[in-house]
N, C-alpha and C positions, 0 to 999 in steps of 0.2 A: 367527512371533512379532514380528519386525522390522516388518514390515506392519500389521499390529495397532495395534501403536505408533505407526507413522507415521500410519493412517486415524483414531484418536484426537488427533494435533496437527493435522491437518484439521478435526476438529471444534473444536479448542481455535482453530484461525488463524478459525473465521467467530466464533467467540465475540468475536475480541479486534476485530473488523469491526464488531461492532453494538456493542459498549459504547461504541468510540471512533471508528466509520467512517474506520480507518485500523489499521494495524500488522499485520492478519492477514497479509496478500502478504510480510512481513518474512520470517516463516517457514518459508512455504510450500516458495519454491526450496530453503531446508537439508532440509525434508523430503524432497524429491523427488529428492534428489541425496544423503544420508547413507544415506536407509532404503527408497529405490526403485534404487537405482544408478543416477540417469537424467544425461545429462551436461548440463552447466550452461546451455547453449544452448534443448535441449531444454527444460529445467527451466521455463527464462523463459518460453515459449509455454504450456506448461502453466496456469503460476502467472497468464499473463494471462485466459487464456480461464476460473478459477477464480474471477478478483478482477470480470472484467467480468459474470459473469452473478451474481455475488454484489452484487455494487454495483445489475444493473438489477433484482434485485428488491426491493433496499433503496430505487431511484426509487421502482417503484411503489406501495411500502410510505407511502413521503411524504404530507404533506399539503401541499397549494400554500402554507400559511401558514410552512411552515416555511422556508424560502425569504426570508428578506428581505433587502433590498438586493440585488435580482438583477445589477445592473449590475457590481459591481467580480467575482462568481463568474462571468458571460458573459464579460468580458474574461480575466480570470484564464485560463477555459478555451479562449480562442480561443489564445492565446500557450502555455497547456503540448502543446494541437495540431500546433503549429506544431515546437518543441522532438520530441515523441513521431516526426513526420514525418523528421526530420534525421535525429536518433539513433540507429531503429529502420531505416530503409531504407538508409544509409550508413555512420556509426560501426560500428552493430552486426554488418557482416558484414563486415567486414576487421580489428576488432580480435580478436585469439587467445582461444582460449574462458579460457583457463589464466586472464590477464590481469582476463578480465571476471569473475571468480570471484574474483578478489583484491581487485578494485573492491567485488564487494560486500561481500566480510568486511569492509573496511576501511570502507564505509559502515552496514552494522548496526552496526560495535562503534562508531563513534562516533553513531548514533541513539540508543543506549543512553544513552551520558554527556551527549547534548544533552539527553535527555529528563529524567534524572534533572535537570539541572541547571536545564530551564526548569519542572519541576516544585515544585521547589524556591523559584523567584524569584517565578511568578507564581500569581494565583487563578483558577483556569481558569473560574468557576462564576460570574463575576463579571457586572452586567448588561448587555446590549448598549447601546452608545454612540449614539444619536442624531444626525442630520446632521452626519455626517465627511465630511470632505473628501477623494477620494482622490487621491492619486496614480499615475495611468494608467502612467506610464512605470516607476515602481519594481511594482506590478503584472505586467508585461507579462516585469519580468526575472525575478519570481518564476516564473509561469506556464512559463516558456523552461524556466527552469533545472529546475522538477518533470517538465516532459516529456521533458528530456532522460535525465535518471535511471530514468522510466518505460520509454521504448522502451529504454534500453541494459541494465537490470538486470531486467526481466519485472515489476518491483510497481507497483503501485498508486502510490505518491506518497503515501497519504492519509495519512500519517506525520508527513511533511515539510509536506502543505497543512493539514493541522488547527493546528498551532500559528503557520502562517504568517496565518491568518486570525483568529484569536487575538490576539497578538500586534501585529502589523502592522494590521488592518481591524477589530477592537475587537469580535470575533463572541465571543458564547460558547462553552461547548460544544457544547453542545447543535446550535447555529445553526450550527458550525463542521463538525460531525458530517457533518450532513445534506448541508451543501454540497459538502464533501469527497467521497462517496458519491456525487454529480451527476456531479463532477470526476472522477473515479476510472472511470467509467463511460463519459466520452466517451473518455478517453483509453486506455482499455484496446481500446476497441472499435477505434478507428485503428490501435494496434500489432496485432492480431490481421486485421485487411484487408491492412495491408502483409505481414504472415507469409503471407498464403493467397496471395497475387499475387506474391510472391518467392520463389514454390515452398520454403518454409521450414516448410512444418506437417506433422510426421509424430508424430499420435498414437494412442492407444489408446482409445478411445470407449469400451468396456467401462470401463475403469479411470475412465477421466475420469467417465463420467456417477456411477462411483461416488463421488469425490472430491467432485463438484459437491453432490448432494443431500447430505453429510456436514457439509461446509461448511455450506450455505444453514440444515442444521436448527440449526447452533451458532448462526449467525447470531440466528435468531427466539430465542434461550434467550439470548442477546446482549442482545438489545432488549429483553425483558422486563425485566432482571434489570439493564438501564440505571439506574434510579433507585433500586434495593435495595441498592445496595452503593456503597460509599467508591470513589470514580471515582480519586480523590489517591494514595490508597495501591496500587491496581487498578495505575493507569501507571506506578508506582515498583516495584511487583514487576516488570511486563514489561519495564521500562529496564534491571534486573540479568537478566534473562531474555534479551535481545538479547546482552546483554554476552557472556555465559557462553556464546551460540550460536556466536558471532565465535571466543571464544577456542577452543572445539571444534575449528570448523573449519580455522580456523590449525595448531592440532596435529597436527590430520589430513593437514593437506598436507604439512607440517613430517616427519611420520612417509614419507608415501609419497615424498616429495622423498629 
């Protein structure tokens, strides 16, 4: 029954991928470490090798148009590389898995309140801004900082990079989506080369191929269902939804501590 459950927030983590090409990976590690017992380490390789081939079918799903202003997302993505590189081949195999599990609860539950809070201030829907000027070097520390979270906690980033391109680079949603989806794709793909060359990948291929195609079909039922539904309210349900996962998991350690 556990199982069951767990293979339906698979489907629910590619749904929350194509609405907002970002938040699924959020999930995924609590599924895979509450309703698979799989331990947190593990969990991350999992959740990346789920988020990258979910992402590359969301590329090839793309239209070239959808892509604009390539320049400040090619930067963006050479710097969260760079970060994914450090974190994933260094940080992540000498900090204790216990630790890295506390990092993330303590990073969903305040995704949550960040989310609610920039959901609140800003119009996400708002239209893209014309000849901005970027700045390369506040870019490059974004980028750093997404990849460092990527390679050390197993997700995606597209969390964190959909509102920073938002926000910061005047992308819509929309625009912010798709580019996040690019991002999330190179950089999963890196953390996943350094796991196989680090002798760090022991999985279950059975299991996995089934989580993959579970995902992928939320994903499409994601996409579709993109422009049917209030996106505003859609991200303020999952911001108490992160919240409430955070506080689970807390209790749960709280309990077995």
């Amino acid at each position: 029954m556990e199982n069951l459950i767990g293979f339906f927030f698979f489907f629910l983590s590619g749904v929350l991928f194509g609405l907002f090409g970002a938040g699924g990976s959020l999930i995924t590690i609590p599924i895979l470490t509450f309703f698979f017992d799989l331990p947190f380490k593990i969990s991350t390789t999992y959740s990346l090798i789920v988020v990258f081939l979910v992402s590359f079918f969301g590329v090839l799903r793309s239209k070239k148009n959808d892509f604009n202003n390539i320049k400040p997302i090619i930067f963006f993505g050479i710097s969260s590389l760079i970060g994914v590189l450090f974190s994933r081949y260094i940080f992540f195999q000498i900090i204790p898995e216990q630790i890295l599990f506390i990092i993330f609860i303590i990073f969903l539950f305040f995704s949550g309140i960040l989310l609610v809070i920039k959901n609140n201030q800003r119009d996400y829907e708002r239209n893209y801004v014309q000849n901005i000027r970027y700045n390369l070097n506040f870019i490059f520390l974004q980028g750093l900082f997404i990849g460092i979270f990527t390679g050390l906690l197993g997700v995606g980033g597209g969390f964190l990079i959909v509102p920073i391109l938002i926000l910061f680079q005047n992308f819509n949603i929309k625009q912010a989506a798709t580019a996040s989806i690019f991002l999330i794709f190179l950089n999963s793909c890196l953390a996943i080369i350094i796991d196989i060359f680090g002798n760090y990948f022991f999985i279950s291929y059975r299991f996995l191929f089934t989580i993959i195609l579970i995902s992928i079909l939320g994903f499409i039922i994601g996409k579709k269902t993109q422009n049917l539904i209030n996106l505003k309210l859609a991200q303020k349900l999952f911001a108490f939804f992160l919240i409430l996962i955070s506080l689970i998991l807390s209790f749960n350690i709280y309990i077995q501590g």
